[in-house]
C-alpha positions in Angstrom: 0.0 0.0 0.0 0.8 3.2 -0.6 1.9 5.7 2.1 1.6 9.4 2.0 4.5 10.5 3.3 8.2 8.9 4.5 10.0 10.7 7.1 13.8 9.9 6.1 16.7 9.6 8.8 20.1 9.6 7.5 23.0 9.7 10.6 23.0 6.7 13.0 23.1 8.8 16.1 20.0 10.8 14.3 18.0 7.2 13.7 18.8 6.3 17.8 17.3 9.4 18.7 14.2 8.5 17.2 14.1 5.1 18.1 14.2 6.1 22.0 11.0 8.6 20.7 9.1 5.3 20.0 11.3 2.8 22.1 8.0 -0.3 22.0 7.2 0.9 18.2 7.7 -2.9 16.1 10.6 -2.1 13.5 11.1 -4.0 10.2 14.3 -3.9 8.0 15.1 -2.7 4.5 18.9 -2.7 2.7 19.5 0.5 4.3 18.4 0.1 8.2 15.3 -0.4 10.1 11.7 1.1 9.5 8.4 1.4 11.1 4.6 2.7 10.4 3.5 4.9 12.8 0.9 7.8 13.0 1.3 11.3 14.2 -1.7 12.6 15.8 -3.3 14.5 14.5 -2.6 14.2 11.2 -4.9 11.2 10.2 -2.4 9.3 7.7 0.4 6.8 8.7 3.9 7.6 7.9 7.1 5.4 7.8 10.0 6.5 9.4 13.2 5.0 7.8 16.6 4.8 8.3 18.5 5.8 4.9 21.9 5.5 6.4 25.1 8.6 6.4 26.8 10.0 3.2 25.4 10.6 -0.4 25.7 7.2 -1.0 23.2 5.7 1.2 21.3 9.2 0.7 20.5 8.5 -2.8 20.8 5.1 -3.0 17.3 4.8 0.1 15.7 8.0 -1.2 15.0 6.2 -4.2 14.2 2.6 -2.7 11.3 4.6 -0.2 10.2 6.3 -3.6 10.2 3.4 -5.4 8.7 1.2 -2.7 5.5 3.5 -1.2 5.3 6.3 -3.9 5.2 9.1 -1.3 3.4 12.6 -2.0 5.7 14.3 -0.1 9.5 12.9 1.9 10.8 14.7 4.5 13.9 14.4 5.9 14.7 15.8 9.5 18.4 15.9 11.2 21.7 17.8 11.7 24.1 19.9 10.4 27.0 21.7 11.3 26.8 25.6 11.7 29.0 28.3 10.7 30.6 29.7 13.6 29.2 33.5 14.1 26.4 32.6 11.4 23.9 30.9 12.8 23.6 29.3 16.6 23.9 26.1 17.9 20.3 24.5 18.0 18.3 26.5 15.1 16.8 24.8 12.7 17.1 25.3 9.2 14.6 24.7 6.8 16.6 24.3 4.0 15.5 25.8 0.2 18.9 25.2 -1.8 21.1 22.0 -1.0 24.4 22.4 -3.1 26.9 19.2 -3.2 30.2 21.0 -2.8 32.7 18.6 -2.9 33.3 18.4 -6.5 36.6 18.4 -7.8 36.2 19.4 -11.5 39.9 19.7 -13.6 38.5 19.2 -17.2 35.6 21.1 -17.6 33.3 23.7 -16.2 33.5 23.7 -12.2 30.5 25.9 -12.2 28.4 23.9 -14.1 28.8 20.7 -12.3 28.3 22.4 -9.1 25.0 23.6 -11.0 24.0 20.3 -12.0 23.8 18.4 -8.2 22.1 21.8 -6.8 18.6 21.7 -6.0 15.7 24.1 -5.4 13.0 23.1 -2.5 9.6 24.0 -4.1 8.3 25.3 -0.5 5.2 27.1 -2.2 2.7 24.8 -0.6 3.9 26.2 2.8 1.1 28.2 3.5 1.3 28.4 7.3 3.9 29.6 10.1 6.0 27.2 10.5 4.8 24.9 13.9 8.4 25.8 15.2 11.4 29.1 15.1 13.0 28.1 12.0 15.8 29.5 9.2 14.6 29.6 5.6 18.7 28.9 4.1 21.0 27.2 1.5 22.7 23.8 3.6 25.8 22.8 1.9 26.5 19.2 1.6 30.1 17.1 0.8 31.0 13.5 2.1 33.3 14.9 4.9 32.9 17.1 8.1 33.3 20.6 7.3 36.5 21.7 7.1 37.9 24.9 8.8 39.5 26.4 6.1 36.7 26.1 3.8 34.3 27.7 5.5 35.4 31.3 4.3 34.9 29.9 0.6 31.2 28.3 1.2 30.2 31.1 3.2 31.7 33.8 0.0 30.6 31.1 -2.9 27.2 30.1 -1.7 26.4 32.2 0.8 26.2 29.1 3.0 25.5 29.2 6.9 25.9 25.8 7.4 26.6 21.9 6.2 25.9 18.6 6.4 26.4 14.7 5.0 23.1 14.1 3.1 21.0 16.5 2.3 22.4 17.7 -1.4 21.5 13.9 -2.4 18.5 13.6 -1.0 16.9 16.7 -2.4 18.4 16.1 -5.8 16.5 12.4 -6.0 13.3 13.6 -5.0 13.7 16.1 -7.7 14.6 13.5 -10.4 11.4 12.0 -9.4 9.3 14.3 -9.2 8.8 13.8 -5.6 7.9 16.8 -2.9 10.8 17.5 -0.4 11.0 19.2 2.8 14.1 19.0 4.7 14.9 20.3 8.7 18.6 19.9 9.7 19.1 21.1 13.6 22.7 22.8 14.8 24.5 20.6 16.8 27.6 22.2 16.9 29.4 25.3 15.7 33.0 25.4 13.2 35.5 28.5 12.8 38.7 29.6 12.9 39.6 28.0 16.3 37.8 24.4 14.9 35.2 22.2 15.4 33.1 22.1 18.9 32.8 18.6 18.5 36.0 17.7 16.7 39.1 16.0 18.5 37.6 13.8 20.5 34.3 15.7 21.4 32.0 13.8 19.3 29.7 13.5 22.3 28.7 17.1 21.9 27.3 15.7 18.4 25.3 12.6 20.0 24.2 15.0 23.1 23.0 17.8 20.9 21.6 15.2 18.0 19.4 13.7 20.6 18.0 17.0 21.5 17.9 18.2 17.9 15.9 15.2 17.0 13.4 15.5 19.7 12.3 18.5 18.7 12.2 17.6 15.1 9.7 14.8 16.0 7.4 16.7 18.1 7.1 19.3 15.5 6.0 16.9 12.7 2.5 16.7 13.0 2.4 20.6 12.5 4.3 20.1 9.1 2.0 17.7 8.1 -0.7 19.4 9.0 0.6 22.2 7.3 0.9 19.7 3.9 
């Protein structure tokens, strides 16, 4: 049967967090990670949460299977990202309306045009409500790597980026190829800039303590989004 929307989950920490949301919810299993069918009162529908797994591998590769699989009117993803130190604060949530894929290295043709080609623009039209939460309309940058200090100052000057993340660039771009609605949240967990990473070094708890909150929020928020839908 068909469902009318998929909530995806990409980071492991991110899918944990939700699992301690529903921690008796019955779970089934796909390529990718688990899934379940749940509702979200009060919107009247059942949605599938499912774990798509980290990187624009796994991104693209589950965003098509849940496409392909239930046909949804609408995927959302929710999770986290890493802020630009002095641009945005730890714990806001974006709602994202560009994703650009940033880690291409182009030495034979046109850099520009290859970044072109993996950007994507959220059709957020159908938004015709305040948002059920304080949120950032903003481009999120996406590459297969943490964010790097000293590219900040590029991203931030080149795409007029605040922030960045793992997954989102490839998610967005596959629900585009398929003509598929998209609406992506990504919460601040921690902050990068000159002096480095808040949770870099050895402080990757900062990420798991903040994710947890991050994702809490994200969930209790849904049924306003779908309502909204």
């Amino acid at each position: 049967m068909d469902e009318l929307i998929i909530i995806l989950v990409s980071a492991n920490s991110e899918w944990r967090a939700v699992r301690t949301f529903f921690p008796d919810i019955s779970v089934e299993t796909s390529p990718y990670g688990e899934w379940f069918r749940t509702t979200l009162s009060p919107f009247p529908k059942p949605v599938i949460f499912f774990h798509g797994g980290w990187g624009k591998i796994a991104a693209a590769a589950s965003t098509q299977y849940v496409i392909d699989c239930w046909h949804p009117e609408i995927l959302i993803n929710i999770g986290t990202c890493g802020g630009f130190d002095g641009c945005i604060e730890r714990g806001e949530i974006i709602l994202v309306e560009r994703t650009v894929v940033y880690d291409i290295i182009e030495q034979m043709g046109n850099f520009d045009a290859h970044i072109a080609h993996y950007s994507t623009d959220l059709d957020l039209s159908w938004l015709k409500v305040a948002p059920p939460l304080p949120v950032r309309r903003s481009i999120l940058v996406s590459a297969d790597r943490d964010l790097v200090v000293k590219d900040i100052p590029w991203l931030k000057e080149k795409f007029n980026a605040i922030a960045g993340d793992w997954e989102s660039g490839a998610i967005a771009w596959v629900a585009r190829q398929n003509g598929v609605r998209c609406l992506i949240l990504r919460g601040v967990t921690d902050l990068v800039g000159a002096e480095g990473g808040e949770a870099y070094n050895g402080n990757i708890q900062v990420f798991h303590e903040n994710a947890a909150v991050i994702m809490r929020r994200l969930i209790e928020a849904l049924p306003g989004w779908l309502m909204a839908f």
